[in-house]
C-alpha positions in Angstrom: 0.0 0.0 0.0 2.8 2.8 0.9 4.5 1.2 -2.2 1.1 1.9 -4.2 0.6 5.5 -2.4 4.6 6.6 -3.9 4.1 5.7 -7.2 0.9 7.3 -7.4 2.8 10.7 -5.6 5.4 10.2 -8.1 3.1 10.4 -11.1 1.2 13.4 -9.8 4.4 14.9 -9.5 5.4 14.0 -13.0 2.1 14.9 -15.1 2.0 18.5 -12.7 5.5 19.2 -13.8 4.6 18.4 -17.6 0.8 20.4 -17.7 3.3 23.5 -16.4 5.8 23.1 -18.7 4.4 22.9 -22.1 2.4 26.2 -22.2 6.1 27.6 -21.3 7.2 26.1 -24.8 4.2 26.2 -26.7 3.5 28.2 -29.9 0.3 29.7 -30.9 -0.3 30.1 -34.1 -2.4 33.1 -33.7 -0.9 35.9 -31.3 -2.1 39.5 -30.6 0.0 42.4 -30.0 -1.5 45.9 -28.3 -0.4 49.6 -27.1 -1.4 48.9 -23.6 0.0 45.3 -23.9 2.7 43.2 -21.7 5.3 41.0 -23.0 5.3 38.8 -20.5 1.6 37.9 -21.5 1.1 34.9 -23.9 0.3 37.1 -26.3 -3.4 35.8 -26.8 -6.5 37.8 -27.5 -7.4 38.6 -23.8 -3.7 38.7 -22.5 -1.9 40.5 -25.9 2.2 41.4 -26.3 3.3 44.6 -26.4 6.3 44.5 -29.4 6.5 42.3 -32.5 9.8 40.8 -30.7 7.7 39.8 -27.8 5.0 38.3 -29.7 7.1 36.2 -32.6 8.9 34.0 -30.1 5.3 32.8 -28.9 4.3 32.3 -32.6 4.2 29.0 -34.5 5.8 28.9 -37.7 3.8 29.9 -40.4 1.6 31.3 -37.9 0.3 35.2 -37.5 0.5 38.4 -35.3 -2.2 40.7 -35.5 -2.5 44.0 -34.3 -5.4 44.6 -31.7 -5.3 48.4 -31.3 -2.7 51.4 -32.2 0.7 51.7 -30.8 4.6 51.5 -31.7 5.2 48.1 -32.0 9.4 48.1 -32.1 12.0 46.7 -34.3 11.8 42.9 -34.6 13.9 40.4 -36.8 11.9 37.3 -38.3 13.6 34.2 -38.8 10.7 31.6 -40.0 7.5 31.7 -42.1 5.5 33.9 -40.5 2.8 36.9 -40.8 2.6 39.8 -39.3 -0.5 41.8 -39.8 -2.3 45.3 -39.3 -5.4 45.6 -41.1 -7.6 48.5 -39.2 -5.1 50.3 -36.7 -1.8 52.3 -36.9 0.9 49.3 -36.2 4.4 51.7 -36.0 7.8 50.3 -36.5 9.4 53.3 -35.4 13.5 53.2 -35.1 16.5 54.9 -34.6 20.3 54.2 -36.0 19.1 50.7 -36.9 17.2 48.5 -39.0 12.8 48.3 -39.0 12.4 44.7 -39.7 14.9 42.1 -40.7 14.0 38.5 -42.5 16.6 36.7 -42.7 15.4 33.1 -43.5 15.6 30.0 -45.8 14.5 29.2 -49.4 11.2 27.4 -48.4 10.0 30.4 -45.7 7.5 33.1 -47.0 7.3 36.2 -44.9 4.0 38.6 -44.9 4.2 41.8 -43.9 0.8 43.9 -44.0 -0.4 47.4 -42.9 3.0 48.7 -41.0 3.9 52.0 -40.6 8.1 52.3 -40.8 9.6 56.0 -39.6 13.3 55.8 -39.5 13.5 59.2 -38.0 15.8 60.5 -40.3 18.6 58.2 -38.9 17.1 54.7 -39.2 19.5 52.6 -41.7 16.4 50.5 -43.7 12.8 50.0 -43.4 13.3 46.0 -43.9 16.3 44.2 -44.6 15.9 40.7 -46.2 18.9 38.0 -46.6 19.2 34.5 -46.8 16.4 33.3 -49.3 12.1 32.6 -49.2 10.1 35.4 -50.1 9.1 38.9 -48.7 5.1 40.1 -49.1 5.2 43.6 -48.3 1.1 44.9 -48.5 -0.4 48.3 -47.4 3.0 49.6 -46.0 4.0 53.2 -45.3 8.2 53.4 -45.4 10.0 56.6 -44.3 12.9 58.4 -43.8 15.5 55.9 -43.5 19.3 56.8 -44.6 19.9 53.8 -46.3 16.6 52.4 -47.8 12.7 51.9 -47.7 13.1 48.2 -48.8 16.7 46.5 -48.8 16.2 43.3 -51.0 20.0 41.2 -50.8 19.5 38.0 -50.5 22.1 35.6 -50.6 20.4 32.0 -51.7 21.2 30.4 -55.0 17.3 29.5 -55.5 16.2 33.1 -56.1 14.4 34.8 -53.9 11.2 36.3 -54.3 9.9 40.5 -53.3 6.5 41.1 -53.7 5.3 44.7 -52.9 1.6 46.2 -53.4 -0.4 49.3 -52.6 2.9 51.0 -50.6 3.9 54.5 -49.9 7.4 54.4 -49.8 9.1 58.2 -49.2 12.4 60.3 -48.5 14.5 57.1 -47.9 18.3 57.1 -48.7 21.4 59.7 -48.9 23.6 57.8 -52.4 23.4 57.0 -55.6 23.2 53.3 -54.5 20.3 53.7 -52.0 16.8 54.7 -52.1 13.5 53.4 -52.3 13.3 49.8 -53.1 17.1 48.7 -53.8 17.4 44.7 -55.5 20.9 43.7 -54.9 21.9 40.3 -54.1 24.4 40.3 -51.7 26.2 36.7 -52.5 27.7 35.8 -56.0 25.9 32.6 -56.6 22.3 34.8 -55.9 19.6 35.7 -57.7 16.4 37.6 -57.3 12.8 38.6 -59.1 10.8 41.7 -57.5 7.2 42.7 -58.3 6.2 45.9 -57.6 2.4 46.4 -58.2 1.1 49.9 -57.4 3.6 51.6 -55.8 4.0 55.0 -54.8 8.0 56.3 -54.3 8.1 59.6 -53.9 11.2 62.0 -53.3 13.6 59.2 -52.7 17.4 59.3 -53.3 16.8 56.9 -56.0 13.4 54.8 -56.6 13.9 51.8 -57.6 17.6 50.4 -57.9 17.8 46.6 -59.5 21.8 45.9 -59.4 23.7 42.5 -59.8 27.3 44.3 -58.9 27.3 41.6 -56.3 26.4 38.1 -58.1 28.0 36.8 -61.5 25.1 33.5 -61.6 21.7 33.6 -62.4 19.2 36.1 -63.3 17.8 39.4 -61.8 14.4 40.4 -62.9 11.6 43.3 -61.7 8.3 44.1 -62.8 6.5 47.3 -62.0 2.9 47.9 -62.6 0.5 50.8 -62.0 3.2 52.7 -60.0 4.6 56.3 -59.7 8.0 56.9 -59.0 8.6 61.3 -58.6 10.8 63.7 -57.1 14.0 61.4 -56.8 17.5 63.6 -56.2 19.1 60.9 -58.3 17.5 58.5 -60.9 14.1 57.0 -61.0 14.3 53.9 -61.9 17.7 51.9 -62.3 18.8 48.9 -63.6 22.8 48.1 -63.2 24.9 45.4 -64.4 28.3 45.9 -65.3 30.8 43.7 -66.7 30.8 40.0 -65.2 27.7 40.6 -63.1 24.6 38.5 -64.1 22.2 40.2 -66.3 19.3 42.7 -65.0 15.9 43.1 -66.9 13.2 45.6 -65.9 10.0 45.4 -67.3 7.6 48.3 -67.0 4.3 48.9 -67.3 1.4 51.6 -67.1 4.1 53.9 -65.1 4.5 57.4 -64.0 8.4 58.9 -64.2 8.1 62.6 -63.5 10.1 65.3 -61.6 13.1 63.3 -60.8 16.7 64.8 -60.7 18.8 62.6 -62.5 16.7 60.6 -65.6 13.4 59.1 -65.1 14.7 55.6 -66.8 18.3 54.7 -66.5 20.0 51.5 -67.9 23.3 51.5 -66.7 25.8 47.8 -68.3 28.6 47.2 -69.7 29.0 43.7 -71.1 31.6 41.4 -70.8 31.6 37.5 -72.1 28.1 37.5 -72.5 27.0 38.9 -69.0 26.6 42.0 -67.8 23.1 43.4 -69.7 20.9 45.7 -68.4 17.4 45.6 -70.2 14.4 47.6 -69.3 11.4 47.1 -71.5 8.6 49.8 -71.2 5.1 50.3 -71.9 1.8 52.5 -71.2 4.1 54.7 -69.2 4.5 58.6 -68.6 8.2 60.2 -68.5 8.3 63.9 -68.2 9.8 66.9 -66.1 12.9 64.6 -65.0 16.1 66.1 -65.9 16.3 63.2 -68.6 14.0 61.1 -69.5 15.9 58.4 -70.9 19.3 57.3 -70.6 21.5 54.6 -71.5 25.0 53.6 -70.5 27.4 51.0 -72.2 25.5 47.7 -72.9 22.4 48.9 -71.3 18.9 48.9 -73.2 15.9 50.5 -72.7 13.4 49.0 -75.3 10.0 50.7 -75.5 6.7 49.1 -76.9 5.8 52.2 -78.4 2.7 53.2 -76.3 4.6 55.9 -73.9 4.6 59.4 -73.5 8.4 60.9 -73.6 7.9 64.3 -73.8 8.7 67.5 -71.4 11.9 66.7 -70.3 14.9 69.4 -70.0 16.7 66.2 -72.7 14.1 63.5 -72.9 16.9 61.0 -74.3 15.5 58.3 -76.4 15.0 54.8 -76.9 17.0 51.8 -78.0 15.6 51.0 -81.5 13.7 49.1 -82.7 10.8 49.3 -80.4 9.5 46.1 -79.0 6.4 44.5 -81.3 2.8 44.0 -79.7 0.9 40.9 -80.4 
């Protein structure tokens, strides 16, 4: 009997330690994060983080943080699949002297950022860094005032990685010629990368879009941008850049607006080398006007219209490389 009444002691013991353990360890795979919230909570509905950073460690992967109210929601780097999501309230990444968000995660993650306000203060270094490989949804964003840039696309995987961005307001980011807006440049030689930019406004940037393979000799580097304005840049509006020995860049364009920037609206910027180093932007249903120049080409670099654009109204408005493109 007193050998009975121990064992059953000893398994109380055992299933009280393990039913206060797990909820320790465990992952939800819906958390909540709110102004007034704790980080010591679980992060559920009734109990809600305060910061992204408190909330991801206590989200499953491929799992979701939503935003419950306003507030600052900090700086927070994501290393899985995961979503984070604002659909109703201001959800501020606000930072200082650092990075917004970083993702820095494999070739089979996908990463959904939606509804975030970025303000880098004027010293932040980029609204969100990605590296490694996977792919980045960026959805109903706000990006401002970082020195370096809104969106800084360099991953390093050989399988390509993927940037989506829609219906983002992306503004007075960078201080170079090599930073700006949204900036595609894979950082490792054997990587490459295709962006999609789908109604976009960038909007007195140092440059708006960069796409640049100075850093990767393999594979290619591809963008698309549709329905999107791209104004008031101090340097170029839109760039592609792939110099000798660097994989080659194409840039397709359609139903733009290229107006008021300092340098030229459309820049591509190669110089070839053994069959590599093309830069190819191909254009249509587009606007180019009051930019210093509209059009410009260096070395090896193409910019191939369709013949459905308005280049007109420039101080040079440059021209095309001929023949135009045909339309089936």
């Amino acid at each position: 009997m007193r050998y009975a009444s121990w064992c059953a002691s000893l398994f109380g013991l055992a299933l009280f330690v393990l039913m206060t353990a797990v909820p320790a360890h465990a992952q939800a795979t819906r958390t909540w994060v709110s102004g007034v919230g704790d980080d010591a909570n679980p992060c559920s509905r009734t109990a809600p983080c305060k910061t992204f950073a408190g909330a991801i460690s206590k989200t499953a992967p491929q799992g979701e943080i939503n935003v419950l109210d306003p507030g600052g929601f900090g700086a927070v780097t994501i290393t899985k699949s995961i979503t984070i999501s604002s659909e109703s309230f201001e959800a501020g990444v606000l930072v200082s002297g650092t990075n917004g968000i970083v993702v820095n995660v494999t070739s089979s993650d996908v990463v959904v950022l939606r509804g975030l306000d970025f303000e880098g203060l004027g010293t932040g270094l980029n609204g969100i860094t990605f590296i490694g490989g996977g792919a980045l949804h960026v959805e109903k964003s706000v990006i401002h005032h970082f020195t370096q840039n809104g969106i800084n696309f360099a991953p390093t995987a050989a399988s390509g990685a993927k940037l989506f961005v829609e219906d983002c307001y992306i503004r007075e980011n960078g201080a170079s010629t090599s930073t700006g807006g949204i900036v595609v440049r894979p950082a490792a030689a054997g990587a490459g990368a295709n962006a999609i930019l789908n109604r976009v406004q960038l909007d007195n940037n140092s440059t708006g879009v960069i796409v640049d393979s100075t850093n990767t000799t393999v594979g290619g580097i591809s963008a698309t941008i549709r329905d999107s304005e791209v104004s008031g840049s101090a340097n170029n509006g839109l760039s592609a850049i792939a110099t000798a020995s660097h994989a080659a860049v194409t840039m397709m364009v359609d139903g733009a607006t290229l107006a008021f920037n300092a340098g030229s609206g459309l820049n591509a910027n190669g110089a070839a080398a053994s069959g590599l180093g093309s830069a190819t932007i191909m254009i249509g249903r587009s606007s180019i006007t009051r930019n210093v120049t509209g059009v410009s080409v260096t070395g090896s670099g193409q910019a191939k219209s369709y013949g459905t654009n308005q280049l007109n109204g420039n101080a040079t408005d440059g021209s095309f490389t001929l023949p135009n493109l045909g339309q089936l």
